[in-house]
N, C-alpha and C positions, 0 to 999 in steps of 0.2 A: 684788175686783180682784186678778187673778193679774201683771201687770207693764203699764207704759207704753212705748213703744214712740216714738222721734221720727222721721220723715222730712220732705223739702223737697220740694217739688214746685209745680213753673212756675206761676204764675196763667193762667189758663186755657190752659195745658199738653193737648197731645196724647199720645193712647194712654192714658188713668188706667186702663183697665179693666186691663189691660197690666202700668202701673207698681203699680196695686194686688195684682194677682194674684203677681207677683216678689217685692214687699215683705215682704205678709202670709208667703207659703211659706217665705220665709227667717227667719222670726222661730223663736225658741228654743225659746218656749209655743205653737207651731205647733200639732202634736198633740193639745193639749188646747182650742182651739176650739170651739166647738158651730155658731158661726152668726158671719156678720159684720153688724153693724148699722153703717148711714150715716144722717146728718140729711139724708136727700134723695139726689137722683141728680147732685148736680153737687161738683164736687171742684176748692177753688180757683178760685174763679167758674165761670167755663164749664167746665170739661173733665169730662164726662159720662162715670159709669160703666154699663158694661151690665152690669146686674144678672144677666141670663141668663150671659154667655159669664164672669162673675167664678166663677158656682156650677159651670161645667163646672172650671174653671181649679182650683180651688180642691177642687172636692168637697165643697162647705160650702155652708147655706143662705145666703145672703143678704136684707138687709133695707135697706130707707130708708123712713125715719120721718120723717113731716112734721105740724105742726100743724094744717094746712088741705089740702083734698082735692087733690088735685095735677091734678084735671081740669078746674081754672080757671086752671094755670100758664101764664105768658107767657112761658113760657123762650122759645118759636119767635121770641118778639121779639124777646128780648136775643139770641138769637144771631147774626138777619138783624142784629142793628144793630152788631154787634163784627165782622162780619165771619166769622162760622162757622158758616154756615148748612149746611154740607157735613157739621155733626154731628147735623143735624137727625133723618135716621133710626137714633140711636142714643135720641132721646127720645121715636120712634114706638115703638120695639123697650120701652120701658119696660112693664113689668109694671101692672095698673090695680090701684089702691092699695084696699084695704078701710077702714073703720073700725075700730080695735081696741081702740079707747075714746074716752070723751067728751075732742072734740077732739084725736083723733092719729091718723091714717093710716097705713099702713105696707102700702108696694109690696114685693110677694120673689118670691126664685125657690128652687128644689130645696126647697122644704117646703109642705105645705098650707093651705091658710088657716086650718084652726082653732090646728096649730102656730105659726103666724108671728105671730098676735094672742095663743097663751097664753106665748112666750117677750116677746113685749114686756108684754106685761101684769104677767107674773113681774117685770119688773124695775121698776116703778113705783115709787119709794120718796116720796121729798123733793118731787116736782114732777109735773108730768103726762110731762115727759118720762122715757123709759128711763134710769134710773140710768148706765150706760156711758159715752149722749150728754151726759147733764149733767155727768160726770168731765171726758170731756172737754175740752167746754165751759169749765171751770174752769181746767183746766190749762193749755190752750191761751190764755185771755184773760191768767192770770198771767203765761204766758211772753213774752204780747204787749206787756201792760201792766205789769208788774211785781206785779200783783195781779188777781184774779179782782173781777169786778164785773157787777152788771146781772144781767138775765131769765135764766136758763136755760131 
C-alpha cells in the first residue's frame, strides 16, 4: 500500500464518474497508479460509476469486483424504487463481468480480460477479496465504527 487517500461524497450523489475522475487525478501518487479497482459499480448506494467514461477520464484501467455475478443484479429495482431510474443507462453501459476466480467477478474497461483477472488475481492475499478492497474495507468500517469488524 502506497497511501490512503479520504473523500465524502453524497449518498446516492450525482455525477461519481465525474467526482471520481477529479478525485483520483488530484491525488499526489496519481502517477504511480496501474488501475482503479471498485467493489461493484455503485458509489454510496446508488450513484453509479461508468466504468468506460472513468478509463477515458483517467487513462487507467478500471475494475469492479464483485462476489456474485452482477448479471442477476437488481440495481434496475433499487433505482426505480429510490426514485433514479434516469441513471439506469449508466448500468446498461456497464461492462459484462468475467469470472476471475472462485467466486469473484470483476467488470473493466481500458485492459483485457486476461489482464483484469491476472491484476485481481495478483492481489488475492488474506480473503478471496482483492487485498486493496479488503484495506479498504477495513479502514473504512474503523472509521465508521471505531474498529474494523466482520466479513471482508
Amino acid at each position: 500500500m502506497e497511501g490512503v487517500a479520504l473523500t465524502q461524497f453524497p449518498v446516492d450523489g450525482e455525477d461519481s464518474t465525474g467526482f471520481l475522475a477529479h478525485w483520483i487525478a488530484g491525488l499526489r501518487w496519481r502517477a504511480g497508479i496501474q488501475a482503479v479497482v471498485f467493489g461493484g459499480i455503485t458509489l454510496a448506494g446508488l450513484g453509479l460509476i461508468d466504468l468506460e467514461a472513468l478509463t477515458q477520464e483517467l487513462r487507467l484501467p478500471t475494475l469492479a469486483v464483485t462476489r456474485r455475478s452482477p448479471a442477476h443484479s437488481r440495481i434496475s429495482t433499487a433505482l426505480t424504487a429510490a426514485g433514479l431510474a434516469h441513471r439506469q443507462s449508466i448500468a446498461d453501459r456497464a461492462p459484462r463481468a468475467i469470472r476471475a476466480a472462485p467466486g469473484l467477478y470483476v467488470a473493466f474497461a481500458g485492459t483485457s480480460p486476461d489482464r483484469a483477472t491476472a491484476l485481481i488475481q495478483a492481489t488475492l492475499r488474506k480473503s478471496r477479496m482483492p487485498e486493496p478492497l479488503r484495506m479498504a474495507h477495513l479502514i473504512g468500517s474503523a472509521l465508521e465504527r471505531g474498529e474494523s469488524r466482520g466479513r471482508v
